[in-house]
C-alpha positions as CSV (number, residue, x, y, z in Angstrom):
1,X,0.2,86.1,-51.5
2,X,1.8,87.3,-48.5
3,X,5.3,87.3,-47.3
4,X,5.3,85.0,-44.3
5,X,8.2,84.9,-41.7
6,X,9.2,81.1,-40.8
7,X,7.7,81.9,-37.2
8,X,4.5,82.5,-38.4
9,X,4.6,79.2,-40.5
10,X,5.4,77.6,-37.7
11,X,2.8,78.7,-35.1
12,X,0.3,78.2,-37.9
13,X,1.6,74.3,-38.6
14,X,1.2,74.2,-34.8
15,X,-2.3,75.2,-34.7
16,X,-3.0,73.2,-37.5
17,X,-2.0,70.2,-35.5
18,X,-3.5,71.2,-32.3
19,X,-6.6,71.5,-34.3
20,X,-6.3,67.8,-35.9
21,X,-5.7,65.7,-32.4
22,X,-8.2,67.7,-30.6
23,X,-10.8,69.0,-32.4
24,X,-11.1,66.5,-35.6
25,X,-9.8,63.5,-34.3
26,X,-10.7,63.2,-30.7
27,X,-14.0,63.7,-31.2
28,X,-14.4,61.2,-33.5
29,X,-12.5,59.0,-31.8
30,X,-15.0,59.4,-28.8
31,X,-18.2,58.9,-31.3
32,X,-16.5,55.7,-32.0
33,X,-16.5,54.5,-28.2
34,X,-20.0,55.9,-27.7
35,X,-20.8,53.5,-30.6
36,X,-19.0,50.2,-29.3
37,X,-19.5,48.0,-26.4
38,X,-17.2,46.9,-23.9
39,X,-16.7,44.2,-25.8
40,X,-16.2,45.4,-29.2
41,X,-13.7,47.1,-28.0
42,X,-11.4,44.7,-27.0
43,X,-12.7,42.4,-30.6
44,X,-10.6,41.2,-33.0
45,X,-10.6,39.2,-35.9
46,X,-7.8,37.2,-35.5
47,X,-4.7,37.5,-32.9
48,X,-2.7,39.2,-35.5
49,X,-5.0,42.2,-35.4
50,X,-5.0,45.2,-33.2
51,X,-8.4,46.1,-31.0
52,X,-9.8,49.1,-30.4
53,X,-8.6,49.0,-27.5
54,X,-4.6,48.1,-27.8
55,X,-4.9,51.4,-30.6
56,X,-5.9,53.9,-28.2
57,X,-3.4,52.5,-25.4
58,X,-0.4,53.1,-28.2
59,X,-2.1,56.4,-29.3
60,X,-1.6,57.7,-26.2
61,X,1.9,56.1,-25.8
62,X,2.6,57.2,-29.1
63,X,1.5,60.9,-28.8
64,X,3.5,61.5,-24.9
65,X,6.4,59.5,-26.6
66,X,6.9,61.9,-29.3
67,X,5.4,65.0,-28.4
68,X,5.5,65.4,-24.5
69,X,9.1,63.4,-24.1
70,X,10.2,64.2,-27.6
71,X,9.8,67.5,-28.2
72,X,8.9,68.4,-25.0
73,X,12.3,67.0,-23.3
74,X,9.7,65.0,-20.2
75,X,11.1,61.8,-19.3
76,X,10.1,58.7,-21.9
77,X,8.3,56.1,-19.7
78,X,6.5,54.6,-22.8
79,X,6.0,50.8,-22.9
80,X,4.9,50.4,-26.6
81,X,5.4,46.1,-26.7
82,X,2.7,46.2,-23.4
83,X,0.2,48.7,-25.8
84,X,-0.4,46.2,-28.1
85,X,0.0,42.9,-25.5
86,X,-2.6,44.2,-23.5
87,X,-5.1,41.9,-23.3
88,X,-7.3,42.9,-19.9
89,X,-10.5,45.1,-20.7
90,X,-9.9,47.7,-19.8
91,X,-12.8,50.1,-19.6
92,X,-13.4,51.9,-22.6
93,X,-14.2,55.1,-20.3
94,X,-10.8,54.4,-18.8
95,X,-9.1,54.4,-22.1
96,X,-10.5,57.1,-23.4
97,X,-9.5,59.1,-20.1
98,X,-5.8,58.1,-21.0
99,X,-6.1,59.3,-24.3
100,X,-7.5,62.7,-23.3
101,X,-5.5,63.2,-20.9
102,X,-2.1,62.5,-23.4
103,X,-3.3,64.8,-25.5
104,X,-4.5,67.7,-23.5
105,X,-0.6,67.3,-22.0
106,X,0.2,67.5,-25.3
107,X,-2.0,70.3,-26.7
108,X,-0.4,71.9,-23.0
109,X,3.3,72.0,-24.5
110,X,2.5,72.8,-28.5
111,X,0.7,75.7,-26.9
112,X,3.5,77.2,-25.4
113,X,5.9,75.5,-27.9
114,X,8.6,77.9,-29.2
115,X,8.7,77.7,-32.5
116,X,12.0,78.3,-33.0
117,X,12.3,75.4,-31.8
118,X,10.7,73.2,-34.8
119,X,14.1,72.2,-36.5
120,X,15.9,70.8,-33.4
121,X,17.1,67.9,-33.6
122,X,15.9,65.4,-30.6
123,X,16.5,60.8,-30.4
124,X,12.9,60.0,-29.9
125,X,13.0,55.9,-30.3
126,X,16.0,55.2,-32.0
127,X,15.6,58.2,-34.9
128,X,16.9,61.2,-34.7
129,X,14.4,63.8,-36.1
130,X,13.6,67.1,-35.8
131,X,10.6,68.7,-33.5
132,X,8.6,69.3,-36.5
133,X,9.6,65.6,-37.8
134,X,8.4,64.6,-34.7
135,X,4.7,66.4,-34.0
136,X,4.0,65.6,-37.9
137,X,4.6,62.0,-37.2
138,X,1.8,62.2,-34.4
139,X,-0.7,63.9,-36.3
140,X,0.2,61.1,-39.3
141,X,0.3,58.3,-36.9
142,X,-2.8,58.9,-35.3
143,X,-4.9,59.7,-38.6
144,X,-3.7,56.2,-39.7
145,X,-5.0,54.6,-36.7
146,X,-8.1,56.1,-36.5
147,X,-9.0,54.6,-40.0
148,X,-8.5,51.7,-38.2
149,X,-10.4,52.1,-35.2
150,X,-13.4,54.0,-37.8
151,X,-13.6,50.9,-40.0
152,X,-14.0,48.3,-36.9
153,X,-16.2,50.3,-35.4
154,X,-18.3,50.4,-38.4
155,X,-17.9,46.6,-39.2
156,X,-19.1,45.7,-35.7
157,X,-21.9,48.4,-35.6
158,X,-22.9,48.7,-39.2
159,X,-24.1,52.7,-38.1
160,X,-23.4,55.7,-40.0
161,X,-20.7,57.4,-37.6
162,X,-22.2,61.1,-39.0
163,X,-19.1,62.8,-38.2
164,X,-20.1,65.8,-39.9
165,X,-22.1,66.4,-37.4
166,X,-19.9,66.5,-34.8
């Protein structure tokens, strides 16, 4: 084993997230769309459930909420009741544009992140956590809701989603 110095943990855990949003989950987050109509995207069983569609809008609220505003220190303009109340369909190419682009801004500031930084303390909602709290949460939050968005896409396709052949 190797002696490791806390910023070299740090930047790894950072790449290690980078990796997971853009690489690992993106991706299968945009086989997912290529799979689904318009419509499927906006389906759901019952009012109580979340589509496809209100997921990626609070995915990308989520992910500028936390990361960009949060750690970053940009301005919070999130909306997170009007992510899931959304109910016009929006395009899925349009959504999917939003997401990217939230987590390329993202990807942006964990690249030139200082990692010194990872213990600060920063009031993201009503919590007070630290940066590292805070980017671990998105990478969490988003693997939970692509399960979601996974299973109904399989349930309304009934494919194979083959992500390891992404």
């Amino acid at each position: 084993m190797t002696d490791s110095h806390p910023q070299e943990i740090g930047q790894h855990y950072i790449m290690y997230c980078r990796r997971r949003l853009l690489k690992e989950y993106l991706p299968r987050i945009q086989r997912c769309l290529n799979e689904l109509s318009e419509e499927d995207v906006w389906w759901r069983a019952h009012e109580t459930n979340n589509s496809v569609g209100n997921l990626l809008l609070h995915l990308s609220g989520n992910v500028r909420q936390w990361i960009v505003s949060g750690a970053g220190g940009a301005a919070d303009t999130r909306n997170r009741t009007l992510e899931f109340a959304e109910r016009r369909q929006i395009p899925k190419s349009e959504l999917l544009e939003m997401l990217e682009s939230a987590l390329q801004e993202a990807d942006r500031l964990l690249g030139e992140f200082d990692h010194a930084k990872l213990l600060e303390v920063r009031h993201i909602q009503k919590y007070d956590v630290t940066c590292l709290d805070a980017i671990s949460h998105v990478v969490e939050h988003f693997a939970q809701h692509l399960g979601q968005i996974i299973y109904i896409t399989k349930l309304r396709t009934g494919k194979d989603l083959k992500f390891f052949d992404l």
